[in-house]
Residue frames as qw, qx, qy, qz and C-alpha x, y, z in Angstrom:
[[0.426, -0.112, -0.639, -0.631, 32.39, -48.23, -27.83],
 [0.491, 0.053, 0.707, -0.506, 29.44, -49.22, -26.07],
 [0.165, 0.300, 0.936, 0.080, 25.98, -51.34, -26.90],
 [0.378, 0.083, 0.106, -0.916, 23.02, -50.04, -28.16],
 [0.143, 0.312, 0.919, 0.193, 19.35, -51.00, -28.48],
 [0.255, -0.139, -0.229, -0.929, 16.73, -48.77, -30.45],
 [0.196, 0.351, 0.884, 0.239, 13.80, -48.24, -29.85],
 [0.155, -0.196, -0.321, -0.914, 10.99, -46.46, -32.04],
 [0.102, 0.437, 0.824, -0.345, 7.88, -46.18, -29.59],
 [0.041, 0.514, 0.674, 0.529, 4.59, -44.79, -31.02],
 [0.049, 0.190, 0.408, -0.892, 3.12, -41.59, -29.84],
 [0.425, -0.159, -0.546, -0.704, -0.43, -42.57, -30.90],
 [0.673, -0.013, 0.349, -0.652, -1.38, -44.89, -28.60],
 [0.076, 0.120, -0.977, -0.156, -1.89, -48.48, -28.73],
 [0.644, 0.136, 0.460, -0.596, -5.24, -50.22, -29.63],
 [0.173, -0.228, 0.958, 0.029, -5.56, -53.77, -30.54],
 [0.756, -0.078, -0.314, -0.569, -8.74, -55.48, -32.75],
 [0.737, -0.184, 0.589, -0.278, -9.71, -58.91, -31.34],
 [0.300, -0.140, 0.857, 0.396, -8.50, -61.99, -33.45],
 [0.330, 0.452, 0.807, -0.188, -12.20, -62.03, -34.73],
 [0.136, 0.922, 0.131, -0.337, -12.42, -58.66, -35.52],
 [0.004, -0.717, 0.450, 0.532, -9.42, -58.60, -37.24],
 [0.395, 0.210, 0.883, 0.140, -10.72, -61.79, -39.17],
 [0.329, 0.649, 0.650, -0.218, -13.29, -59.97, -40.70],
 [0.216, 0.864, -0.114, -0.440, -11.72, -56.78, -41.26],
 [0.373, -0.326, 0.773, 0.396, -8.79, -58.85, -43.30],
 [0.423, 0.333, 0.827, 0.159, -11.95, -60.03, -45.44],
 [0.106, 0.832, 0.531, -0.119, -13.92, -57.21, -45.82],
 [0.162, 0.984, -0.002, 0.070, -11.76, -54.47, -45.84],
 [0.870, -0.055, 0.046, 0.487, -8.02, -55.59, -46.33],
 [0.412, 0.565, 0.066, 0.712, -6.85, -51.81, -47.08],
 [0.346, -0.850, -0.398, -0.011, -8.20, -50.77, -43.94],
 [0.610, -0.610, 0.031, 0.504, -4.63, -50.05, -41.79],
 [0.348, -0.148, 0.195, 0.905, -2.70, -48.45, -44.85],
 [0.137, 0.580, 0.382, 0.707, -5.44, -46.16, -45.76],
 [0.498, -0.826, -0.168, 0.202, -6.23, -45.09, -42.01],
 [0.460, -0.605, 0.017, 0.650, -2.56, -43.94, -42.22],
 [0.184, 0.257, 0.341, 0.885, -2.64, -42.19, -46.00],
 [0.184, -0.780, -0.477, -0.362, -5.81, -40.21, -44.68],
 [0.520, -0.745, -0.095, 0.407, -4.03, -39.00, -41.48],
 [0.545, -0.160, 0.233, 0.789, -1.14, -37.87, -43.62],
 [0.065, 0.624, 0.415, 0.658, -3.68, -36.11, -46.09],
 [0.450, -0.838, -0.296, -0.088, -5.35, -34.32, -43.12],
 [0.093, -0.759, 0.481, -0.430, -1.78, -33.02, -41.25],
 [0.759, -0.569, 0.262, -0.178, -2.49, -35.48, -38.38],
 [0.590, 0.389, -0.696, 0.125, 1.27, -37.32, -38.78],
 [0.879, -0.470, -0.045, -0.066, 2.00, -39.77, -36.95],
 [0.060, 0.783, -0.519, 0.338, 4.84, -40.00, -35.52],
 [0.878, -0.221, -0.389, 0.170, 7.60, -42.29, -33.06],
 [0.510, -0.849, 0.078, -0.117, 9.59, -41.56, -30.37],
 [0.852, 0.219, -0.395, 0.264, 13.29, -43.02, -30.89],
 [0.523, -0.729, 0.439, -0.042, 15.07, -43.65, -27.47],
 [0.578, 0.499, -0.611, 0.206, 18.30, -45.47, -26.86],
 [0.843, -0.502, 0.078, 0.174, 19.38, -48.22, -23.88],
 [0.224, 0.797, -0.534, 0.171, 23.15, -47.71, -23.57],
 [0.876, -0.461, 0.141, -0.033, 25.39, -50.98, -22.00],
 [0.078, -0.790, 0.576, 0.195, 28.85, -51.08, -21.84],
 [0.764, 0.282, -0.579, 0.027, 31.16, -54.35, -22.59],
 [0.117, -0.291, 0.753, -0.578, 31.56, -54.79, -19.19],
 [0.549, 0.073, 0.290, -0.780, 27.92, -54.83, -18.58],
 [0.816, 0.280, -0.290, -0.415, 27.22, -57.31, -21.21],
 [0.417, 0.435, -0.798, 0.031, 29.34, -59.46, -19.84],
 [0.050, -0.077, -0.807, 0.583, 28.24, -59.99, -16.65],
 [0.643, 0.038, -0.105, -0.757, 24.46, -59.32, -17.30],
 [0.520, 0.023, 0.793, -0.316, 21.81, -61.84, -15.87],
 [0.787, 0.303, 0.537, 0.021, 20.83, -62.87, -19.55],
 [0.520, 0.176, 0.477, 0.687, 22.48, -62.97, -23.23],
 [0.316, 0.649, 0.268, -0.637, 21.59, -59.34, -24.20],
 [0.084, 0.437, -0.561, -0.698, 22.22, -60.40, -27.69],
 [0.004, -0.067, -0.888, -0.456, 19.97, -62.90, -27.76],
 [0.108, -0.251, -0.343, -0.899, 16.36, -61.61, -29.43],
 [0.491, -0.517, -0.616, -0.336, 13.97, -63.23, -27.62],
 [0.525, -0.427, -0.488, 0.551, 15.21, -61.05, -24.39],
 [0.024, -0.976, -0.031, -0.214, 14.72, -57.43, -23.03],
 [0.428, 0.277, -0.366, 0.779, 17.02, -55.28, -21.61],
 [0.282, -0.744, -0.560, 0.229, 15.33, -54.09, -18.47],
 [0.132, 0.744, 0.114, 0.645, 14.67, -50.43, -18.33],
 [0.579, -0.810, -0.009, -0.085, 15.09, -50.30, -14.76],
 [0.827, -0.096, 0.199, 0.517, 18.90, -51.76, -15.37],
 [0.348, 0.111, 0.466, 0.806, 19.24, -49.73, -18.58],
 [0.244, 0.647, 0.475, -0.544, 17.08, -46.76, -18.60],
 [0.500, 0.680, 0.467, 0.262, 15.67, -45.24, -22.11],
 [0.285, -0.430, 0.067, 0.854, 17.81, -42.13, -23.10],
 [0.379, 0.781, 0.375, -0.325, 15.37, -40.15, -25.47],
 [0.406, -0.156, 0.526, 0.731, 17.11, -39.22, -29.03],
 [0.198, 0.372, -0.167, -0.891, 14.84, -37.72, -30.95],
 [0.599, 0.242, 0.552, -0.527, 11.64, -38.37, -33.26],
 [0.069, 0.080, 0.770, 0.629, 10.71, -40.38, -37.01],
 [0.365, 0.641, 0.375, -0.562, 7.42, -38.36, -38.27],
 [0.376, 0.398, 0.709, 0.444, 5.97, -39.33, -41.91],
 [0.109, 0.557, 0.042, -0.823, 5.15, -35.77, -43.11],
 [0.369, 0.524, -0.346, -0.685, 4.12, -36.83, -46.29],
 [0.816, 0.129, 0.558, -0.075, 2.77, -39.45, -48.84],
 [0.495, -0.162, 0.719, 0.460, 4.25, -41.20, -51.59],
 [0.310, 0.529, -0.292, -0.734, 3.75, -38.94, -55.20],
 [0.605, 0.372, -0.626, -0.322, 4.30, -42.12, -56.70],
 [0.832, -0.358, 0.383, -0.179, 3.50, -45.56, -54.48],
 [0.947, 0.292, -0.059, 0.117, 5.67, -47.75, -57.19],
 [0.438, 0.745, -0.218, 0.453, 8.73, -45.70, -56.87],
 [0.179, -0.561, 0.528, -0.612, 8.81, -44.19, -53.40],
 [0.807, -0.254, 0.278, -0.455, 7.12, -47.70, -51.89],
 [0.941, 0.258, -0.096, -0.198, 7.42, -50.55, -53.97],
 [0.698, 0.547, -0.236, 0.398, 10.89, -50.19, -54.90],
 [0.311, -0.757, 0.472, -0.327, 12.05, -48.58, -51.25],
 [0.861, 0.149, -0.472, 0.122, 14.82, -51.14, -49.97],
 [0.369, -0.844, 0.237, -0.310, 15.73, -51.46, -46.60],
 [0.849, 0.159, -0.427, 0.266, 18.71, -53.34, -45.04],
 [0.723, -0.682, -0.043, 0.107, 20.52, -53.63, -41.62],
 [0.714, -0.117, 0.159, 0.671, 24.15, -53.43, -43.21],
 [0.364, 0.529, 0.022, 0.766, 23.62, -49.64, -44.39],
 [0.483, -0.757, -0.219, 0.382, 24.79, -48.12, -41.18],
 [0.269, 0.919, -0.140, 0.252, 26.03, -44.69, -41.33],
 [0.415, 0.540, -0.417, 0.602, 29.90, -43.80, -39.50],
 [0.272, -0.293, 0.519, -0.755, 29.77, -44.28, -35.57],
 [0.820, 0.040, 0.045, -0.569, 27.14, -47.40, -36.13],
 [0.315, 0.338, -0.866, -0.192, 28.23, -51.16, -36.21],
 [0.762, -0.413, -0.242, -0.436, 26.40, -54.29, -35.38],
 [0.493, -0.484, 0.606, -0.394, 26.73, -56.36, -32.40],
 [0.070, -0.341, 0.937, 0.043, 26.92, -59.93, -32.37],
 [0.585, 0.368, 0.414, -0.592, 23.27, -60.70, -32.36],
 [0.225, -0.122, 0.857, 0.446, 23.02, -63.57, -34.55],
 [0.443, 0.605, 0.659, 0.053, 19.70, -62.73, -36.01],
 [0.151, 0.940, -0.006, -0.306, 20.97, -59.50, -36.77],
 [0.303, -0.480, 0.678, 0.467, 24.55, -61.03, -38.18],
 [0.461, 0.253, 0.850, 0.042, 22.34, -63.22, -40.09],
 [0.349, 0.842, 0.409, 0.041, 20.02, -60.32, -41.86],
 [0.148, -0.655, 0.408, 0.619, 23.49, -58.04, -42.26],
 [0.185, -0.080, 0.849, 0.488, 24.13, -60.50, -45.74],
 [0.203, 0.378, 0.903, 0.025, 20.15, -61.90, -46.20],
 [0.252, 0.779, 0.303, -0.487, 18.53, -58.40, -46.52],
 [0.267, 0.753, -0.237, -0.553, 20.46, -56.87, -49.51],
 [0.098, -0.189, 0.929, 0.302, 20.47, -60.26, -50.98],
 [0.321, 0.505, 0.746, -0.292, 16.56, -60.09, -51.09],
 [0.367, 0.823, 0.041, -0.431, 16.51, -56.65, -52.78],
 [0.186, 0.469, -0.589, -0.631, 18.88, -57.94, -55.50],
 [0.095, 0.144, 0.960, 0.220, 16.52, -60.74, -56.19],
 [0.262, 0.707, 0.518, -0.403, 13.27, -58.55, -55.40],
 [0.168, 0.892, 0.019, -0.419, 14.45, -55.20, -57.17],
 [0.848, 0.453, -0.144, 0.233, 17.52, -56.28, -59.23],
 [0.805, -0.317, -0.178, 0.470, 21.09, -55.89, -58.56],
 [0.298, 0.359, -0.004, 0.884, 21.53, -52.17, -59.20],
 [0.310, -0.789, -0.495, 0.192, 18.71, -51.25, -56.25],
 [0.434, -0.671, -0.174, 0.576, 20.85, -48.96, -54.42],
 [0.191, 0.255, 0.371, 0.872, 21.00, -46.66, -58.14],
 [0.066, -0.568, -0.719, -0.394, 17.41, -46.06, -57.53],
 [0.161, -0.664, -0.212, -0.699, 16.18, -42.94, -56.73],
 [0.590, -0.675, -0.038, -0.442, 14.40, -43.69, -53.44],
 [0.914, -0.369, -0.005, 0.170, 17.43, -45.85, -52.17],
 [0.510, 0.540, -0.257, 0.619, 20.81, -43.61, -53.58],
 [0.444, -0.405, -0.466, 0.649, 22.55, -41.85, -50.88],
 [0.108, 0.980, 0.169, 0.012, 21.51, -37.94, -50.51],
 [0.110, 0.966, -0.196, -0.130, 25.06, -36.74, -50.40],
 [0.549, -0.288, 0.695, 0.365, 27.60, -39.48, -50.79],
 [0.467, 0.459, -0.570, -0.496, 28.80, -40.38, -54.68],
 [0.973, -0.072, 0.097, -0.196, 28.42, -43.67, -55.52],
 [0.000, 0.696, -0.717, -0.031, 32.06, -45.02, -55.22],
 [0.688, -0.274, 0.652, -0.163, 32.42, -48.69, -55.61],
 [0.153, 0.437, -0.658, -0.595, 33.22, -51.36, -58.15],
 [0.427, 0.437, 0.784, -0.108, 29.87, -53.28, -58.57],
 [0.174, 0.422, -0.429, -0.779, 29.35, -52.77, -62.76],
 [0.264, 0.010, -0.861, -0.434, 26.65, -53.72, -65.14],
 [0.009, -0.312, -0.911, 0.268, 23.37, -55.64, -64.93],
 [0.053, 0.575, 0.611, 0.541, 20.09, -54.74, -65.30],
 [0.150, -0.889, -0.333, -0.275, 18.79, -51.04, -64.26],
 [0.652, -0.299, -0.051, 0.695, 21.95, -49.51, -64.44],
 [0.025, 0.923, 0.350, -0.156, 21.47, -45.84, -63.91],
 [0.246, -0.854, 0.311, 0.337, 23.87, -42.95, -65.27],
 [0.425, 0.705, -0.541, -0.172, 27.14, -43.90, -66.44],
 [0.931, 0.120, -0.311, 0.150, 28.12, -47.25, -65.37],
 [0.477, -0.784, 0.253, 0.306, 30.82, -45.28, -63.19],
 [0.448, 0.804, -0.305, -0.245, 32.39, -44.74, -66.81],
 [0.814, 0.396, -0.405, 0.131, 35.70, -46.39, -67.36],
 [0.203, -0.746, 0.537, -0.337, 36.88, -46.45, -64.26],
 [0.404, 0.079, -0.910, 0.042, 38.44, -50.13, -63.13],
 [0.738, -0.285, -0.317, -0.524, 36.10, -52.86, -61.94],
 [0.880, -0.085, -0.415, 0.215, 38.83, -54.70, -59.86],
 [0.247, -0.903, 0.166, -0.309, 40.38, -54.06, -56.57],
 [0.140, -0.764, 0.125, 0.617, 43.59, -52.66, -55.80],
 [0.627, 0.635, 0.325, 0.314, 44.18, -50.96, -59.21],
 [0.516, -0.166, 0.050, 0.839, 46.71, -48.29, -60.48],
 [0.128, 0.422, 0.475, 0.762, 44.18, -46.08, -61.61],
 [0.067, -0.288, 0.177, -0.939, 42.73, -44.15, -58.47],
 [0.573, -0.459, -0.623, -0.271, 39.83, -46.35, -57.88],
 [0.572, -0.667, 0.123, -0.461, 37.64, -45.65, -54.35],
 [0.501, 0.146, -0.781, 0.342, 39.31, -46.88, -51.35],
 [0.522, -0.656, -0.540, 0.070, 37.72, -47.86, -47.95],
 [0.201, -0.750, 0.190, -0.601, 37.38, -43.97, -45.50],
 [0.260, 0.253, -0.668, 0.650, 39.94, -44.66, -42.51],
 [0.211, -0.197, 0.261, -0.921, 37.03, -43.14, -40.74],
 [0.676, -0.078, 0.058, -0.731, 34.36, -45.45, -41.17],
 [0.368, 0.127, -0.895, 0.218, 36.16, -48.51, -40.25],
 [0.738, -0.474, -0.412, -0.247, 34.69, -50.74, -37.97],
 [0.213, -0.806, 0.512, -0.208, 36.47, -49.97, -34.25],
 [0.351, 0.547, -0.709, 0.273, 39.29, -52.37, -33.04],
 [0.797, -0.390, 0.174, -0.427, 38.28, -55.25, -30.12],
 [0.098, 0.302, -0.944, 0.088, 39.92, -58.09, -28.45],
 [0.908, -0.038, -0.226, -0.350, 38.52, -61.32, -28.45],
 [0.072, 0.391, -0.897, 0.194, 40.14, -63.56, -26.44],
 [0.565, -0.167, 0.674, -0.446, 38.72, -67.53, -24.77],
 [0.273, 0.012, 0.923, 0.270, 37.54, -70.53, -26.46],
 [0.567, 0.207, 0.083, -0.793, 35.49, -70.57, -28.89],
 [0.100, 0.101, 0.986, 0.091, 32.78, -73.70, -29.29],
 [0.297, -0.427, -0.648, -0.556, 29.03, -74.45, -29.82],
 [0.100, -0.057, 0.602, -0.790, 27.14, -72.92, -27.20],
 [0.335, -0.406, -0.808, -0.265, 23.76, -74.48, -26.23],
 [0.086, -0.181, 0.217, -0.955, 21.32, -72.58, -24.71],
 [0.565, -0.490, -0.634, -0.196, 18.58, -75.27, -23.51],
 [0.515, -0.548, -0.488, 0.442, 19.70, -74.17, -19.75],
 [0.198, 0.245, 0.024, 0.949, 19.19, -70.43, -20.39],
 [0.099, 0.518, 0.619, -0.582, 16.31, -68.50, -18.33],
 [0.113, -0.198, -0.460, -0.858, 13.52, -68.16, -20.78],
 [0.397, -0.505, -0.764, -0.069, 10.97, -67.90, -18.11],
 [0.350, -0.408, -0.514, 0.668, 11.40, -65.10, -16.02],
 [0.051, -0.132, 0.108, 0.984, 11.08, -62.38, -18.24],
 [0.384, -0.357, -0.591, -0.612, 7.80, -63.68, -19.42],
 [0.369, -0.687, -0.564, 0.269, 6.27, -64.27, -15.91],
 [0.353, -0.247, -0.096, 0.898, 6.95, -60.30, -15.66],
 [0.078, 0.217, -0.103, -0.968, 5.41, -59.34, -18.09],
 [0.274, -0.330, -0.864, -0.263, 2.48, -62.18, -17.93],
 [0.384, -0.573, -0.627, 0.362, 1.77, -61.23, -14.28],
 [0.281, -0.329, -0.052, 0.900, 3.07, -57.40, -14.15],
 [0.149, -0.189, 0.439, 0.866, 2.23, -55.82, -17.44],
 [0.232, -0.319, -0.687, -0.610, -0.80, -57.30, -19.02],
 [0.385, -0.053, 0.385, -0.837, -4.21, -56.84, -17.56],
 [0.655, 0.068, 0.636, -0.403, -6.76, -59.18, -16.52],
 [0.676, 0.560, 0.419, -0.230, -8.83, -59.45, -20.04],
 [0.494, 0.691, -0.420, -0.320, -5.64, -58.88, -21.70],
 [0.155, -0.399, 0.903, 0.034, -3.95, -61.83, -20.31],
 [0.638, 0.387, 0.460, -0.480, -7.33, -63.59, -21.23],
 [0.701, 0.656, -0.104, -0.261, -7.42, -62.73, -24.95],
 [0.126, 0.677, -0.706, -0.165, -3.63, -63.73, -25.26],
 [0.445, -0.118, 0.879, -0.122, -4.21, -67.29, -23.36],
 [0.610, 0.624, 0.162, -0.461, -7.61, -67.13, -26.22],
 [0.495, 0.735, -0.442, -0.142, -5.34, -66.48, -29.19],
 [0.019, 0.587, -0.804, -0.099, -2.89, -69.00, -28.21],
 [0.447, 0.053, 0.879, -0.157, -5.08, -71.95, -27.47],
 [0.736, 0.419, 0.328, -0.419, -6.62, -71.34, -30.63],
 [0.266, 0.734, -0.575, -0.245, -3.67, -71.78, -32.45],
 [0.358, -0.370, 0.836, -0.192, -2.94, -75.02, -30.32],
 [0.745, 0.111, 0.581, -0.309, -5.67, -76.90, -30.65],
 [0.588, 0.689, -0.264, -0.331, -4.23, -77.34, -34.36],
 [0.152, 0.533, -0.807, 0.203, -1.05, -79.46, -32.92],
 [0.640, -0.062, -0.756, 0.123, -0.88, -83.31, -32.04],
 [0.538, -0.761, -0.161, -0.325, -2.18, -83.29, -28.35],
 [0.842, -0.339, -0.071, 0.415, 1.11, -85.00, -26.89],
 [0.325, 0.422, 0.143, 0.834, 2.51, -81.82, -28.88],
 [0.340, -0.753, -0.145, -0.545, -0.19, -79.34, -26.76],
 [0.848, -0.445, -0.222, 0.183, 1.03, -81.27, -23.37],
 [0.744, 0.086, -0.085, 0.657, 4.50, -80.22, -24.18],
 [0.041, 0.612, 0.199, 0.764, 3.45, -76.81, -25.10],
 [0.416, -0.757, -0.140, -0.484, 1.31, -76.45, -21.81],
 [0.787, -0.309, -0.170, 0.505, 4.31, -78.12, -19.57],
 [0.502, 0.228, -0.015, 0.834, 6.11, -74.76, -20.86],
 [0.112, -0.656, -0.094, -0.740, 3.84, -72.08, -20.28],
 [0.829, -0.513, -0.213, -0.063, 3.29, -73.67, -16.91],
 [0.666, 0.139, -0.132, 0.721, 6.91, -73.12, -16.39],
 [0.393, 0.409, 0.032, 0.823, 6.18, -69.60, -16.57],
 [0.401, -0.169, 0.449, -0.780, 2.83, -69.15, -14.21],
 [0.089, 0.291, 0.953, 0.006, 0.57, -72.29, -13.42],
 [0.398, 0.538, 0.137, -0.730, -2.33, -68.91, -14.15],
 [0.196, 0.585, -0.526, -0.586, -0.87, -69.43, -17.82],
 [0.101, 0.041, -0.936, -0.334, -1.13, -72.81, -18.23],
 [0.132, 0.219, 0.856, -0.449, -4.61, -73.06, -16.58],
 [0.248, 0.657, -0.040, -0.710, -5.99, -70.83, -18.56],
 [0.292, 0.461, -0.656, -0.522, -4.71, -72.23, -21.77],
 [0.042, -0.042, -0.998, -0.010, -5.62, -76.15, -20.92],
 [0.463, 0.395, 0.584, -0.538, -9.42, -74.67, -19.74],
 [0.526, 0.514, 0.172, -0.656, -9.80, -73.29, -23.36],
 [0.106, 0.331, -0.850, -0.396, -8.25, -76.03, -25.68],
 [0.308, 0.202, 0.922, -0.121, -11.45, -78.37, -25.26],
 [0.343, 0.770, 0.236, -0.484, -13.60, -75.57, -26.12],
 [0.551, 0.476, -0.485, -0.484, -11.79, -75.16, -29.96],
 [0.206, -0.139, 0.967, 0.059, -10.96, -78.86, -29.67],
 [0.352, 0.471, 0.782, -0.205, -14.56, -79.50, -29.79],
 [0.326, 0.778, -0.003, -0.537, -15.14, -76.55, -32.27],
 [0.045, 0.568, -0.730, -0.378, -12.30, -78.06, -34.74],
 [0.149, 0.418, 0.890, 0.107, -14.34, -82.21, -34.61],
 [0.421, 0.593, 0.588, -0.354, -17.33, -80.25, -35.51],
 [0.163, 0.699, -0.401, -0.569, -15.77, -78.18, -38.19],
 [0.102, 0.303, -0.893, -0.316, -14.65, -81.82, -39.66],
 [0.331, 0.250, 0.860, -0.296, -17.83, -83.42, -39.11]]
């Protein structure tokens, strides 16, 4: 077994409103983004993603220069290059938006055979929390519905009853497990593999982890001039909302990351500062 980490890049093309701009359009026209994409679909033009795969052993993860499990980190593509798998293209809109939309339930714990998660504790976390949403959103027979059954698997299992129960109820067959009476049992095959685990295990604190490098990378590397701008923009307009000994802290971190970053951020906090007393004035 090895690690994976998806991902689903866009073959459109990236282009970004300005916080302002997207102020407005929120007001004005709040339907804007999901009708841009039901008109493309009407028209042919699908859009489409790109779905690649990083690959890292259990070796690798061990000895790797940060947690790769924990979210707020990449996996460097120069380490771990992208291995191309193949593409997710919307060919079509929803006949019915209640049905195929409304009611569509998604969840991290229906992995097909050959799929398991990883330790990633926001992901251990949304294994349980997701299909506990959809039986409080949708009810507790979701996975009957239409747009969420499997295409070729029976349903096999001994959840019975409750409201929007489709079919038969899985007839008389027994509700309790093990039973003398043939009931489904768990496919050998789609066990979860077999792993030692071996060393103490305690509370691990991660205040002395490197959460600074990867961002100077991709502060200094990645963005461009007027993009690192707008970001420093957007953030200091958030700030200037927060207790100033609170902003201090804040700009002690980003400093951490480039002294560009924090300079930047500390020039434009007077500027809403002074925009926010007039606002209250």
């Amino acid at each position: 077994a090895v690690y994976c980490k998806f991902h689903y890049k866009t073959n459109q093309g990236i282009k970004n409103f300005s916080a302002e701009e997207a102020a407005k359009l929120a007001a004005s026209d709040p339907d804007y983004a999901i009708r841009d994409l039901f008109e493309a679909i009407e028209k042919g033009n699908f859009p489409s993603w790109s779905l690649s795969i990083q690959v890292m052993t259990f070796k690798e993860a061990e000895e790797y220069k940060c947690n790769p499990f924990d979210a707020t980190k990449i996996w460097s593509e120069k380490d771990f290059p992208l291995m191309p798998v193949g593409q997710l293209i919307l060919n079509r809109n929803p006949v019915n938006y209640f049905a195929e939309v409304e009611q569509l339930a998604f969840g991290p714990s229906n992995m097909p055979p050959g799929i398991e998660p990883s330790s990633d504790k926001l992901l251990q976390g949304r294994l349980f929390s997701y299909p506990d949403a959809q039986r409080y959103r949708i009810g507790p027979n979701w996975q009957q519905l239409p747009i969420n059954w499997p295409l070729t698997a029976k349903v096999a299992n001994y959840q019975r009853d409750g409201p929007m129960s489709l079919f038969d109820n899985q007839g008389n067959a027994p509700n309790y497990y093990p039973n003398s009476y043939s009931g489904p049992v768990s496919d050998p095959k789609a066990l979860e593999h077999k792993y030692k685990v071996s060393g103490d295990v305690t509370r691990y604190n991660s205040a002395d982890d490197d959460n600074f490098s990867q961002v100077q990378e991709y502060y200094m590397h990645e963005l461009k001039d007027d993009e690192r701008q707008r970001l420093c923009q957007n953030i200091a307009n958030s700030l200037q909302h927060a207790e100033p000994f609170i902003q201090e802290r804040a700009l002690k971190n980003f400093k951490a990351v480039h002294s560009d970053y924090e300079a930047r951020i500390r020039a434009l906090l007077p500027l809403f500062n002074g925009q926010k007393r007039t606002q209250k004035t």
